[in-house]
KENU-739639 format. One record per residue: residue number from 1; residue in one letter; x, y, z of N, C-alpha, C, CB in turn. Coordinates in steps of 0.2 Angstrom, whole numbers, plus 5000, padded with zeros to 4 digits. Glycine has a CB too. Example, Ala and Ser with C-alpha at 12.3 -4.5 7.8 and 13.67 -1.06 7.14 Angstrom:
k  r  n.X  n.Y  n.Z  ca.X  ca.Y  ca.Z  c.X  c.Y  c.Z  cb.X  cb.Y  cb.Z
1  A  5066  4972  5039  5062  4978  5039  5066  4984  5039  5057  4978  5045
2  S  5064  4989  5035  5068  4995  5036  5064  5000  5039  5070  4997  5029
This chain:
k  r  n.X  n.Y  n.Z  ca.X  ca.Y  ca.Z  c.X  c.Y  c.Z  cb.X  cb.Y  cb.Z
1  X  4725  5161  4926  4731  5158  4929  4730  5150  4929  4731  5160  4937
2  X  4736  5148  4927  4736  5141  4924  4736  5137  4933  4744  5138  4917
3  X  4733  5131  4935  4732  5128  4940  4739  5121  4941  4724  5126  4940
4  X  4741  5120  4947  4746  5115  4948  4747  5110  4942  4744  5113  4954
5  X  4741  5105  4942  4741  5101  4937  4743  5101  4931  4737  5099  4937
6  X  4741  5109  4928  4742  5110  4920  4749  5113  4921  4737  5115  4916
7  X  4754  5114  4925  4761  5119  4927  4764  5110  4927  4762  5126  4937
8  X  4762  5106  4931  4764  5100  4932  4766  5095  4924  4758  5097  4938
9  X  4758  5095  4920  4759  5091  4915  4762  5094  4908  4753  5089  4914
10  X  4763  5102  4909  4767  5106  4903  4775  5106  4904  4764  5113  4903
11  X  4776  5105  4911  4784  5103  4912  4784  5095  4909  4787  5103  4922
12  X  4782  5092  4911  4784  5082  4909  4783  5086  4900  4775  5074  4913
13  X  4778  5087  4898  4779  5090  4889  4785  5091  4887  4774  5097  4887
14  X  4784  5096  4890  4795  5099  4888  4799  5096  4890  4799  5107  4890
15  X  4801  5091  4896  4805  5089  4895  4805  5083  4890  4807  5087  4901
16  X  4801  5082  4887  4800  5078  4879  4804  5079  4875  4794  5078  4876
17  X  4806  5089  4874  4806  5091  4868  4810  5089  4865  4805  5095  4867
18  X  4810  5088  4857  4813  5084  4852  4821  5089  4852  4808  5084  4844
19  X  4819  5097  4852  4822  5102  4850  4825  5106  4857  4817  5107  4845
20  X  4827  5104  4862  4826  5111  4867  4833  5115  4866  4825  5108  4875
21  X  4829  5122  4866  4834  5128  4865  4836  5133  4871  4831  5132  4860
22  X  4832  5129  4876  4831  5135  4883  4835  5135  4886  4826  5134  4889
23  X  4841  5132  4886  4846  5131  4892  4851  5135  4888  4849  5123  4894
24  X  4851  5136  4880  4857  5138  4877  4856  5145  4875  4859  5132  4872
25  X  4849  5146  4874  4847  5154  4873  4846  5158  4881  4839  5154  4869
26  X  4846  5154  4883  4843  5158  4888  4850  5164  4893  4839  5150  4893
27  X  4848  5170  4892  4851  5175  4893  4856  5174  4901  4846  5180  4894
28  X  4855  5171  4904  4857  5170  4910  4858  5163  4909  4852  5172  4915
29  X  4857  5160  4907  4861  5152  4908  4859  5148  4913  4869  5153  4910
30  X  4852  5149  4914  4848  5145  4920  4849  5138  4917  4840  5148  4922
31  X  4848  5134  4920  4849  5126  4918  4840  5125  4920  4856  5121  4924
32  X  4837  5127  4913  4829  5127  4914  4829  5120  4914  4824  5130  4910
33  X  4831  5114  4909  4829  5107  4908  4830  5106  4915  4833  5103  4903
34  X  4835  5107  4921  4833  5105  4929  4828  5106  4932  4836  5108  4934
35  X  4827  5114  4930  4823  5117  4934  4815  5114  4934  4823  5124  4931
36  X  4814  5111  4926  4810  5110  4923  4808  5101  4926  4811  5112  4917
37  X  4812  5100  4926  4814  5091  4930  4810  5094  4938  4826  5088  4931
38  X  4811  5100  4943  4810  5099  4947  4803  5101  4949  4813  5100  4949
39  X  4798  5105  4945  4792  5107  4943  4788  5099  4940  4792  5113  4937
40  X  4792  5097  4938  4790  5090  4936  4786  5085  4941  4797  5088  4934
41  X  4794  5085  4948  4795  5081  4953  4789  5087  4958  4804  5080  4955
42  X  4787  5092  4958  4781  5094  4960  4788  5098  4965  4775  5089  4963
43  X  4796  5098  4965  4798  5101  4971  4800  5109  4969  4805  5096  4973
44  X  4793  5115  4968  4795  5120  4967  4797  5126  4971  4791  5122  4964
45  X  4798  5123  4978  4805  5129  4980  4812  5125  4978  4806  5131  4990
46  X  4816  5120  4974  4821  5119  4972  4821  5122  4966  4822  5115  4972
47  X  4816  5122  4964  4814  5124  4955  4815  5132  4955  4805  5120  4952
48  X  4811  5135  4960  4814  5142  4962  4822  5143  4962  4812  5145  4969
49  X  4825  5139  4966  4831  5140  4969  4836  5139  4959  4832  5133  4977
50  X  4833  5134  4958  4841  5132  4952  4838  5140  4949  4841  5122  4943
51  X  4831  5141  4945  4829  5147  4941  4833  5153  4941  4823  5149  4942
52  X  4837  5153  4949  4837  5161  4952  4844  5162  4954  4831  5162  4959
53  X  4848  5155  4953  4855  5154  4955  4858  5161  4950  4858  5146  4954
54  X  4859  5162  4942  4859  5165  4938  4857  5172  4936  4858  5163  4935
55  X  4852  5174  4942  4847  5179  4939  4847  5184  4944  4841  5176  4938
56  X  4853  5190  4942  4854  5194  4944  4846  5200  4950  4858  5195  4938
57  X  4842  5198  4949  4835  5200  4952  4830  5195  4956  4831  5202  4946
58  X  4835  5190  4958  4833  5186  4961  4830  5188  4969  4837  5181  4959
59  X  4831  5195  4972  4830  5194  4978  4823  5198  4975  4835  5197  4984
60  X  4821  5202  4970  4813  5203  4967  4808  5198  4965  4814  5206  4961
61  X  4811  5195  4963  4807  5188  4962  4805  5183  4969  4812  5182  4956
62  X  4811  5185  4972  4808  5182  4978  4801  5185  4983  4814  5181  4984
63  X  4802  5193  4983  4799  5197  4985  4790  5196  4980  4803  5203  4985
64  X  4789  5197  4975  4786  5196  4971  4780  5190  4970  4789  5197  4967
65  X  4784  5183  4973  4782  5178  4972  4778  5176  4980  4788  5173  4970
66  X  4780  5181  4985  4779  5179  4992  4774  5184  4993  4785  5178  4999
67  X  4770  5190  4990  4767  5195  4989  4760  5192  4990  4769  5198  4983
């Protein structure tokens, strides 16, 4: 399991990226580049919240993540 710091410095990486495809492939239409801005900013119950606005399973993931 990757630790804060490495979840912290792999978001700032990708929001770098030259190429990003996640917003526009992404099945559900989550606005990851946000999401990813707020993992960034270390704010990850907003970063939950944009991920899960789209995601029809979101009250599982809530359950799953508080487990």
């Amino acid at each position: 399991m990757k630790d804060i710091e490495e979840i912290v410095s792999q978001a700032g990486e990708c929001l770098n990226c030259n190429n990003p495809k996640c917003k526009s492939k992404c099945p559900l239409e989550n606005n990851i580049p946000q999401m990813i801005e707020k993992v960034k900013e270390r704010d990850f119950e907003e970063a939950f919240n944009i991920n899960t606005k789209t995601n029809p399973l979101r009250s599982n993931l809530w359950f799953s993540l508080s487990s």
